[in-house]
ZAMARGU-4260 file (C-alpha; in steps of 0.2 Angstrom, whole numbers, plus 5000, padded with zeros to 4 digits):
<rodrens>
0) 5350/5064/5705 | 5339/5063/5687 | 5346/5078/5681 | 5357/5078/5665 | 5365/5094/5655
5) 5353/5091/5638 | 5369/5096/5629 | 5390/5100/5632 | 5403/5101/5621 | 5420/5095/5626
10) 5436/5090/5619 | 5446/5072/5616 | 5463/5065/5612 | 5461/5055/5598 | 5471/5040/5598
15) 5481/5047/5583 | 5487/5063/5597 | 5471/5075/5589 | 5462/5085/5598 | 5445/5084/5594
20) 5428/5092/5599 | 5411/5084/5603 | 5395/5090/5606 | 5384/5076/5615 | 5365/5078/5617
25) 5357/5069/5630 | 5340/5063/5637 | 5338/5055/5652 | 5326/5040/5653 | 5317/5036/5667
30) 5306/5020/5671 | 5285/5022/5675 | 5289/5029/5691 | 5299/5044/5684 | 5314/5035/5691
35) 5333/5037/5681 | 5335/5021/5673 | 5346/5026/5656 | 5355/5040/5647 | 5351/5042/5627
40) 5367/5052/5621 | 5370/5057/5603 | 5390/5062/5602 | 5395/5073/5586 | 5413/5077/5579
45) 5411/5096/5579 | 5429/5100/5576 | 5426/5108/5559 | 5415/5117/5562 | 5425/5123/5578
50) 5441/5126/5567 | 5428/5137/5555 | 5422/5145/5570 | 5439/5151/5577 | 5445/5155/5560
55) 5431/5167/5559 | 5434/5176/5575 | 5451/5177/5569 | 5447/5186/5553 | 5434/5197/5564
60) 5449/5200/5578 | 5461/5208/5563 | 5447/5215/5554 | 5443/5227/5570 | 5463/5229/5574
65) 5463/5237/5558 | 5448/5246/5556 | 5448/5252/5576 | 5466/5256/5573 | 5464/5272/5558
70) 5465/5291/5563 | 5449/5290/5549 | 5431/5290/5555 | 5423/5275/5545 | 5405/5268/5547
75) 5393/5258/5536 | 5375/5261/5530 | 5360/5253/5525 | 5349/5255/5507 | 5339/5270/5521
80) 5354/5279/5526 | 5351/5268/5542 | 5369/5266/5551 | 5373/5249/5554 | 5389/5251/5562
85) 5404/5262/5566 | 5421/5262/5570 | 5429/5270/5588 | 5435/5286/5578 | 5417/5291/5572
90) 5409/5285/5588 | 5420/5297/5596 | 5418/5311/5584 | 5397/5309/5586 | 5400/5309/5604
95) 5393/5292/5607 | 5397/5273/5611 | 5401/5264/5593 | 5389/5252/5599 | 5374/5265/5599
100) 5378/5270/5581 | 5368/5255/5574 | 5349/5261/5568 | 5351/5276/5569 | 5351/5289/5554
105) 5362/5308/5548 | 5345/5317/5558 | 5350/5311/5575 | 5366/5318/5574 | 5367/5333/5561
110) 5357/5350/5558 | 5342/5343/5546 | 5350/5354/5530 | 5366/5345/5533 | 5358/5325/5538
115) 5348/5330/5521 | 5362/5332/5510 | 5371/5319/5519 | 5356/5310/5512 | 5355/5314/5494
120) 5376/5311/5493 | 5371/5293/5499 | 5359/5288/5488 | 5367/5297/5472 | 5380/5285/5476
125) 5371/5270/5479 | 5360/5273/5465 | 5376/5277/5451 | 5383/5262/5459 | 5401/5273/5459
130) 5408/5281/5473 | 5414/5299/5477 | 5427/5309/5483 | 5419/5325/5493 | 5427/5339/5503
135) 5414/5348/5512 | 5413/5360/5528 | 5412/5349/5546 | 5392/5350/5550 | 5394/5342/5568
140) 5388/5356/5581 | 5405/5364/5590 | 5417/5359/5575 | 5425/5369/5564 | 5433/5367/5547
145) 5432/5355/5533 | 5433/5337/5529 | 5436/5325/5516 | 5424/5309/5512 | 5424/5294/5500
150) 5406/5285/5500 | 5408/5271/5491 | 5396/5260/5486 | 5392/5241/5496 | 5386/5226/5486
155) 5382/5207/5491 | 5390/5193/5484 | 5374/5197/5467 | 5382/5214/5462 | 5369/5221/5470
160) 5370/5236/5482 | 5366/5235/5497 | 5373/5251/5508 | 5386/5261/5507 | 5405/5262/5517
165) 5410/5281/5522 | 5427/5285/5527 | 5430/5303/5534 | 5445/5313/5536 | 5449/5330/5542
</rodrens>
């Protein structure tokens, strides 16, 4: 038909019993008249990198049992105070999708005095490099009573920090 997938991946049995993955890259060549005469294929052993691939959703599958799973509201921010992610119990707390957490900042969801403080706690921790056990009043509109945060500190493989990690509890 002159049409070819330009690239699949799919599995074998090796002669040893293995199971193994490919990836093959194909372009179909096709004589002066633009009619199919050959394939070209390049066909790569991508099992590593399959087994790497799995292992990592793996670790990511636990990861978010675990964190999804707490009572305690946890997210993550940026070097700006910028959320980059959340876990269910904050997204439900805010009032919003965990998904629509990221980019946003303490001013789309708090009173301004309490995003400001919110704020300033952040980047005294991120600047000291040490994190911080606070028991403050609940600042979300419509609750009432107090709450306990840790903000500690994020840093890269360097030492370097890079945001920080909040866990709430009432």
């Amino acid at each position: 038909a002159g049409e070819m997938p330009p690239s699949y991946e799919y599995q074998i049995i090796h002669k040893s019993g293995e199971v193994r993955w490919m990836n093959q890259r194909n372009v179909l060549i096709s004589d002066k008249d633009g009619k199919p005469i050959a394939i070209e294929g390049i066909v790569t052993d991508v099992t590593e990198s399959k087994r790497v691939e799995e292992a990592l959703q793996n670790s990511e599958r636990s990861y978010r049992t675990l964190v999804e799973n707490l009572p305690q509201k946890i997210f993550y921010k940026d070097l700006n105070s910028t959320y980059i992610s959340c876990n269910g119990a904050y997204a439900e707390y805010l009032g919003i999708p965990a998904g629509k957490v990221a980019g946003k900042n303490d001013y789309d969801f708090f009173p301004n005095k309490a995003a400001e403080k919110y704020r300033r706690d952040d980047r005294r921790v991120m600047d000291s490099g040490k994190g911080e056990d606070i028991i403050e009043k609940n600042e979300l509109e419509g609750m009432d009573g107090w709450v306990q945060t840790v903000k500690v500190p994020v840093r890269d493989e360097n030492g370097n920090v890079t945001g920080i990690l909040v866990i709430i509890w009432d």
